[in-house]
C-alpha positions as CSV (number, residue, x, y, z in Angstrom):
1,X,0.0,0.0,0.0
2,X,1.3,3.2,-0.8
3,X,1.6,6.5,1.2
4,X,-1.3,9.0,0.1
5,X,0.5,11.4,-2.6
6,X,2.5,8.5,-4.3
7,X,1.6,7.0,-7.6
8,X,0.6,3.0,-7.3
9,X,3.5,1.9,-9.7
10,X,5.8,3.8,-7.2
11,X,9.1,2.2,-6.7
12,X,10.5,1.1,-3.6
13,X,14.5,-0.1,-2.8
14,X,14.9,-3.1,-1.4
15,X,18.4,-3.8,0.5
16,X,18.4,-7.9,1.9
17,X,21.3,-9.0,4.3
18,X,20.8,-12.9,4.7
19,X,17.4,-13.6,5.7
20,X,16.5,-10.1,6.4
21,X,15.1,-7.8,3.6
22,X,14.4,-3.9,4.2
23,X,12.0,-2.3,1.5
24,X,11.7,1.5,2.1
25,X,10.5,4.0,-0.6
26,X,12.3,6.2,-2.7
27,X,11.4,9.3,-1.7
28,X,12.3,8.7,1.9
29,X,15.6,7.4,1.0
30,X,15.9,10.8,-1.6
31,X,14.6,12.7,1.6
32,X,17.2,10.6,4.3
33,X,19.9,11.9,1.8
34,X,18.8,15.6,1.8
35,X,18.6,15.4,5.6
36,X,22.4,14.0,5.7
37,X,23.7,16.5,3.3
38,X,21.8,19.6,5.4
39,X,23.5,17.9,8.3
40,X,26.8,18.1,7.5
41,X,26.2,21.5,6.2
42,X,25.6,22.7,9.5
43,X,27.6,20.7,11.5
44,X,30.4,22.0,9.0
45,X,29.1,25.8,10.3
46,X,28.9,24.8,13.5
47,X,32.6,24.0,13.6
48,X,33.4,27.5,11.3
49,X,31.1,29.6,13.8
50,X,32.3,31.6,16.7
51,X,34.2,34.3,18.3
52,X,37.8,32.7,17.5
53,X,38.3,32.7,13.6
54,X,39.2,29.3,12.4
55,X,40.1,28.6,8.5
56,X,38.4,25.6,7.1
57,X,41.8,23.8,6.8
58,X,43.0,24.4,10.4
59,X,39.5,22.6,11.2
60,X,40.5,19.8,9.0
61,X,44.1,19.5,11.0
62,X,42.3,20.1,14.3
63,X,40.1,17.3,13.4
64,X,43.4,15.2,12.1
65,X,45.3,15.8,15.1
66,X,48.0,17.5,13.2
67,X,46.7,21.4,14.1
68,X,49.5,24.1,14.5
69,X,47.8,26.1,16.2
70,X,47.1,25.0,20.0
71,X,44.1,27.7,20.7
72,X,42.2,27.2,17.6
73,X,42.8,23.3,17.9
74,X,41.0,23.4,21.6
75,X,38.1,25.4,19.9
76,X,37.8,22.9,17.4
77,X,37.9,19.7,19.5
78,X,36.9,20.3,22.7
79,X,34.6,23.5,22.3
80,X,33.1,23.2,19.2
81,X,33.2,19.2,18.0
82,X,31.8,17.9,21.5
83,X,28.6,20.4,20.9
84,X,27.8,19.4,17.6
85,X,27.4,16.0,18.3
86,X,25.6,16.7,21.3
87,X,23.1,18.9,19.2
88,X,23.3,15.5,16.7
89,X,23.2,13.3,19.9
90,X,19.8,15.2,21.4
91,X,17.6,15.5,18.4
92,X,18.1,12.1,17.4
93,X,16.7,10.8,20.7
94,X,13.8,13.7,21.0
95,X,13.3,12.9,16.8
96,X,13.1,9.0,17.0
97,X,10.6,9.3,20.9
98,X,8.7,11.8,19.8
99,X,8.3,9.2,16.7
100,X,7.3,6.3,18.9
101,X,4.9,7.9,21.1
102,X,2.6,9.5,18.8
103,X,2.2,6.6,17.0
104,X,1.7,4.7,20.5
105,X,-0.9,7.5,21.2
106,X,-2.3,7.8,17.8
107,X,-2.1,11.6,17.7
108,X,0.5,14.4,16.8
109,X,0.2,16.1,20.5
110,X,0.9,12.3,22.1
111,X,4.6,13.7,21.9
112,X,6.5,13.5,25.2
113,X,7.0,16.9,25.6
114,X,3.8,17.4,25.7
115,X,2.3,14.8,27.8
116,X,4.7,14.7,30.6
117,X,7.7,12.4,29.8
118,X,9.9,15.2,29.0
119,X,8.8,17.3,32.3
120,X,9.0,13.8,34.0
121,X,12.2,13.1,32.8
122,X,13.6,16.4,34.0
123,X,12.2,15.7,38.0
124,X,14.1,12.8,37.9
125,X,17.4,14.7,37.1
126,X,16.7,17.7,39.6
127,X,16.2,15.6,41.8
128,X,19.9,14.0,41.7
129,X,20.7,17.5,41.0
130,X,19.3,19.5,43.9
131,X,19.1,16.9,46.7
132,X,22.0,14.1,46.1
133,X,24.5,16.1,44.4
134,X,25.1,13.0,42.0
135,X,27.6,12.4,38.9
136,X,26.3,12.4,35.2
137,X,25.3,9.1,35.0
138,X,23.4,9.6,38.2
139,X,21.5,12.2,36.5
140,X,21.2,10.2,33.6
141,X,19.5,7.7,35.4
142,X,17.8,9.7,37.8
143,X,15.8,11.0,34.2
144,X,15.0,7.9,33.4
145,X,13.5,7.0,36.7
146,X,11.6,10.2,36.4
147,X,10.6,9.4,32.7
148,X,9.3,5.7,33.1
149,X,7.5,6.4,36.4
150,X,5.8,9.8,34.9
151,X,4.9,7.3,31.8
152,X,3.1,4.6,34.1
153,X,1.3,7.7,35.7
154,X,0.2,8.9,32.7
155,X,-0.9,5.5,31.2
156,X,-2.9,4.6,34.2
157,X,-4.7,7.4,34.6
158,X,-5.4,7.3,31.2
159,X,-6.6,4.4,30.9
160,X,-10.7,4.0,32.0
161,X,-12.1,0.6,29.6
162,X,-9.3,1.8,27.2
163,X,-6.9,4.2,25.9
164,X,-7.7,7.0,23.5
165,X,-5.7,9.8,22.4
166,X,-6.6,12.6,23.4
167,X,-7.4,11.4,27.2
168,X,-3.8,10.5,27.2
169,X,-2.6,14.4,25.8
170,X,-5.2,15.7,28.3
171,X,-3.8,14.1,31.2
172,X,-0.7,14.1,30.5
173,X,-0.7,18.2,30.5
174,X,-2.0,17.8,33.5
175,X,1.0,15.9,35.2
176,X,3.0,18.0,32.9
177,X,1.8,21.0,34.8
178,X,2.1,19.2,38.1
179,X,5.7,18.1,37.5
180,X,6.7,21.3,36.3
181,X,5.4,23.6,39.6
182,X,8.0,20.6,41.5
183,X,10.4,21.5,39.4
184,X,10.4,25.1,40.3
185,X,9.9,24.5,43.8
186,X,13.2,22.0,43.9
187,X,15.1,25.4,42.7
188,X,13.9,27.6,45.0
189,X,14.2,25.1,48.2
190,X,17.9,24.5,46.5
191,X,20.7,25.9,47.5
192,X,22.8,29.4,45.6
193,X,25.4,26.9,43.7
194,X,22.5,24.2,43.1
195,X,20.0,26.3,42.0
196,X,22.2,27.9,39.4
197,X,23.4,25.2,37.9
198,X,19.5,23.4,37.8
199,X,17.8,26.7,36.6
200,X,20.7,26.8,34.0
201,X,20.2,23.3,33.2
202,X,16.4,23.8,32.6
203,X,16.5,26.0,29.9
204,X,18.1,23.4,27.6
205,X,21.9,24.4,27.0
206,X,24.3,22.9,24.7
207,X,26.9,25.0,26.3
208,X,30.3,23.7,27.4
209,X,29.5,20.3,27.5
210,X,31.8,17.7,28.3
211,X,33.4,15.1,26.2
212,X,32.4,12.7,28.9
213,X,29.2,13.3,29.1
214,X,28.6,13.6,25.1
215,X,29.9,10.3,24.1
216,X,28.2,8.4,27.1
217,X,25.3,10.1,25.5
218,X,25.6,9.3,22.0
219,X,26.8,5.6,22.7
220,X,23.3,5.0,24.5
221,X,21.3,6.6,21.6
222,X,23.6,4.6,18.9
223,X,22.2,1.4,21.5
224,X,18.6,2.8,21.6
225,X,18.0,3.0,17.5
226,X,18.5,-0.8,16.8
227,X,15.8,-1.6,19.0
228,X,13.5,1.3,18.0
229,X,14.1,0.3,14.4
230,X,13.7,-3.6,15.2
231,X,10.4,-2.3,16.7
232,X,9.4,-0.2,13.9
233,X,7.5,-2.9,12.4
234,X,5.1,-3.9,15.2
235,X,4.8,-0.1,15.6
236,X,3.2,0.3,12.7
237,X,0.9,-2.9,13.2
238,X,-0.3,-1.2,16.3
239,X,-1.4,1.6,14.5
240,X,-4.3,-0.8,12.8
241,X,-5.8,-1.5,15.9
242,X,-4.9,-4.3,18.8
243,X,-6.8,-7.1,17.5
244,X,-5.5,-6.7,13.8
245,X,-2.0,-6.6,15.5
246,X,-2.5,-9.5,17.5
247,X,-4.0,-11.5,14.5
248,X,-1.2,-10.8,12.5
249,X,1.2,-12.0,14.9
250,X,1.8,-9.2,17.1
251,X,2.7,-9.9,20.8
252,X,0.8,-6.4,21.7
253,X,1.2,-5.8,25.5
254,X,4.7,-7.1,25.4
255,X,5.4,-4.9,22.2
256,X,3.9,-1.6,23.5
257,X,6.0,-2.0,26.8
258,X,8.9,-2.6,24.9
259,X,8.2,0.4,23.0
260,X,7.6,2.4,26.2
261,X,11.1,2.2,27.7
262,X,12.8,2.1,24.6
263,X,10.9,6.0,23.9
264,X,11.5,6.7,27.4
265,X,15.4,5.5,28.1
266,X,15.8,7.8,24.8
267,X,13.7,10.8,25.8
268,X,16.0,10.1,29.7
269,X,19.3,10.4,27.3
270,X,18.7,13.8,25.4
271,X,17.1,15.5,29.3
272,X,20.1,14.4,31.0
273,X,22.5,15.5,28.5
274,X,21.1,19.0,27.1
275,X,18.3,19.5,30.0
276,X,14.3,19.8,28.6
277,X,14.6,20.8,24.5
278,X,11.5,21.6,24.4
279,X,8.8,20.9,21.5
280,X,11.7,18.7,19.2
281,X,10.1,15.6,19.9
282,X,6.6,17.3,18.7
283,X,7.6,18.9,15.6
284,X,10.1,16.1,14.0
285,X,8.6,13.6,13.7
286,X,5.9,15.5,11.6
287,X,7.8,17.6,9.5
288,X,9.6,14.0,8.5
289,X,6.1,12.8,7.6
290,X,5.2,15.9,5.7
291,X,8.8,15.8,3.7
292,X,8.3,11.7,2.9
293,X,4.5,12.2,1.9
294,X,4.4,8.8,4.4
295,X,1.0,8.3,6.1
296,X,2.9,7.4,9.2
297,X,6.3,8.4,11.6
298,X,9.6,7.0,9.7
299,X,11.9,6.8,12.8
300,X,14.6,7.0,11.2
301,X,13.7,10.2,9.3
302,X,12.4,11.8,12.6
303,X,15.7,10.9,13.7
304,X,17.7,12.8,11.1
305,X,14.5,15.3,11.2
306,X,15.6,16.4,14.9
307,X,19.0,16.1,14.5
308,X,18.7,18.5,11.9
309,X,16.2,21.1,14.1
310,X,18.5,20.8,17.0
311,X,21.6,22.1,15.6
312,X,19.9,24.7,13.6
313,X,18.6,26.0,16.6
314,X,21.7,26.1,18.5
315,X,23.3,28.1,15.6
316,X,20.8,30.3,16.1
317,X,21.3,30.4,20.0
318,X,25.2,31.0,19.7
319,X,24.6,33.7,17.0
320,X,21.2,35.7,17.2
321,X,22.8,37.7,20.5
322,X,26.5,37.0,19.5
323,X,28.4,37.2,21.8
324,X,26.2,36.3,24.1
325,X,24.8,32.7,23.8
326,X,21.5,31.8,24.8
327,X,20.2,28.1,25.2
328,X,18.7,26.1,22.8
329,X,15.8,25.2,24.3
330,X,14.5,29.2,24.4
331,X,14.8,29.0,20.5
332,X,13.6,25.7,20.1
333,X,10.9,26.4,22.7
334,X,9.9,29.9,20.5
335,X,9.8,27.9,17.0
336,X,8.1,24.9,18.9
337,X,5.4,27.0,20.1
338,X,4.0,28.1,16.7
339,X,4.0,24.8,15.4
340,X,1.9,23.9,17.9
341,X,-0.3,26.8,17.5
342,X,-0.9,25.6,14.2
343,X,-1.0,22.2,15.1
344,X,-3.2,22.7,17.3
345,X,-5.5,25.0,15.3
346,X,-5.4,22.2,12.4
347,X,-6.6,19.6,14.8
348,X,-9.7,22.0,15.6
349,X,-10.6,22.3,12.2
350,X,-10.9,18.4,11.9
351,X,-12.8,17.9,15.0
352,X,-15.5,20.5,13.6
């Protein structure tokens, strides 16, 4: 069956390794490759941009280890390098959950920034923060503790003889709203040094992250996507309903948990490292859609789709006020909110 838009004789590619076989359509594969060229545009920019002027060969020595200059080398590969791939990193984790849980939900607001996961996600981490004082991967699990506990919330309150859509977005703006009054009162009861680094830390920075940090980042995300894709599949069989997903083979409850930590764990990843990005995981996933012409959430594509909005907006962030650098999440957060005003006034229209 074809996506609506697409003629019936369209072609698809088909890659088989052994007894696996992949068949994905052209035009995502033509719109992967725009995505992969745009990134390394900007990632290229990220590495030119900033105060300290650095000629695009120097980059390519800094990057080869054989840089003669010592400043501009630092700039390139501990300033500059670590942030881009944390900007790659973040959206490709907000892209690919965003992805899973509104096809879970069945609606384009069933993102987790918008029902709670995110906000969850984010008590978990101030909580290490504020109160124990813990290492990153403390607060990296301390987000994921907050995520998947704020997910089972949200489901079972949700759930009355069934789950439908827009009880779960309803709901979960309620805990959202809940979680996010906790937050603020965790940085007020904090003290001076903790409350500055959590108030900082909740605006969604990008800013002098560590190498640390970013690669224990992007090597749980590089874990994360082989499952998401490996549950791609089912995903999609959900979308037709439980009992055509369980007639066609579909191990539903098992599957939908599954799905669950696997958006959560990578929703946990991108808060810990970057702090709440918000409305990422909302738009993404949708503007993948909308480029593909695909009647459903490519992962993969929200994946690029994110990476792609991230790192814009951090450009933006380090340049709009040069020199002074705001967070990413303020732009993201500006840009994200008048998607969702016209999300949101498209999804009116349907209803009446």
């Amino acid at each position: 069956m074809t996506a609506p838009g697409y003629p019936a004789h369209a072609r698809y590619f088909r890659i088989r390794v052994g007894p696996v076989s992949l068949r994905t359509e052209r035009r995502s594969v033509v719109v992967a490759g725009c995505l992969v060229v745009a990134l390394l545009a900007l990632g290229t920019v990220g590495l030119l941009v900033g105060d300290y002027r650095i000629a695009p060969v120097d980059i390519l020595r800094a990057l080869a280890g054989t840089a003669t200059d010592p400043l501009g080398s630092y700039f390139v590969a501990d300033i500059r390098l670590p942030r881009v791939v944390a900007a790659l990193t973040v959206g490709a984790a907000l892209g690919m959950s965003g992805g899973i849980f509104q096809r879970l939900s069945g609606n384009p607001l069933g993102s987790p920034d918008v029902i709670g996961f995110t906000t969850g996600s984010a008590t978990g981490a101030l909580v290490v923060i504020v109160l124990l004082g813990g290492t990153p991967l403390a607060v990296a699990g301390g987000a994921f503790a907050g995520g998947a506990v704020t997910a089972a919330l949200v489901y079972t309150l949700a759930y009355r003889g069934g789950l439908t859509s827009y009880r779960l977005v309803l709901v979960g703006l309620g805990v959202a709203a809940v979680l996010a009054a906790l937050n603020s009162l965790l940085v007020v009861r904090a003290d001076l040094d903790s409350a500055q680094d959590a108030a900082h830390w909740l605006a969604g920075s990008l800013n002098a992250l560590p190498w640390g940090g970013v690669l224990f980042a992007a090597a749980a995300v590089a874990a994360l996507a082989p499952c998401a894709a490996a549950l791609s599949r089912p995903l999609g069989m959900l979308a037709l309903g439980d009992d055509i997903a369980t007639g066609l083979g579909v191990r539903v409850q098992w599957v939908r948990l599954a799905l669950l930590l696997v958006g959560v764990a990578l929703v946990a990843t991108a808060t810990a490292l970057a702090g709440p990005i918000a409305f990422i995981a909302l738009a993404a996933p949708q503007i993948a859609a909308r480029l593909s012409r695909s009647s459903g959430v490519g992962l993969g594509l929200a994946a690029l789709t994110g990476a792609l909005l991230v790192l814009g907006s951090d450009l933006i962030a380090q340049r709009l006020y040069a020199p002074t650098q705001l967070p990413v999440g303020v732009v993201s957060g500006a840009l994200g909110g008048l998607y969702l005003i016209g999300l949101l006034v498209r999804e009116w229209r349907k209803i009446g």
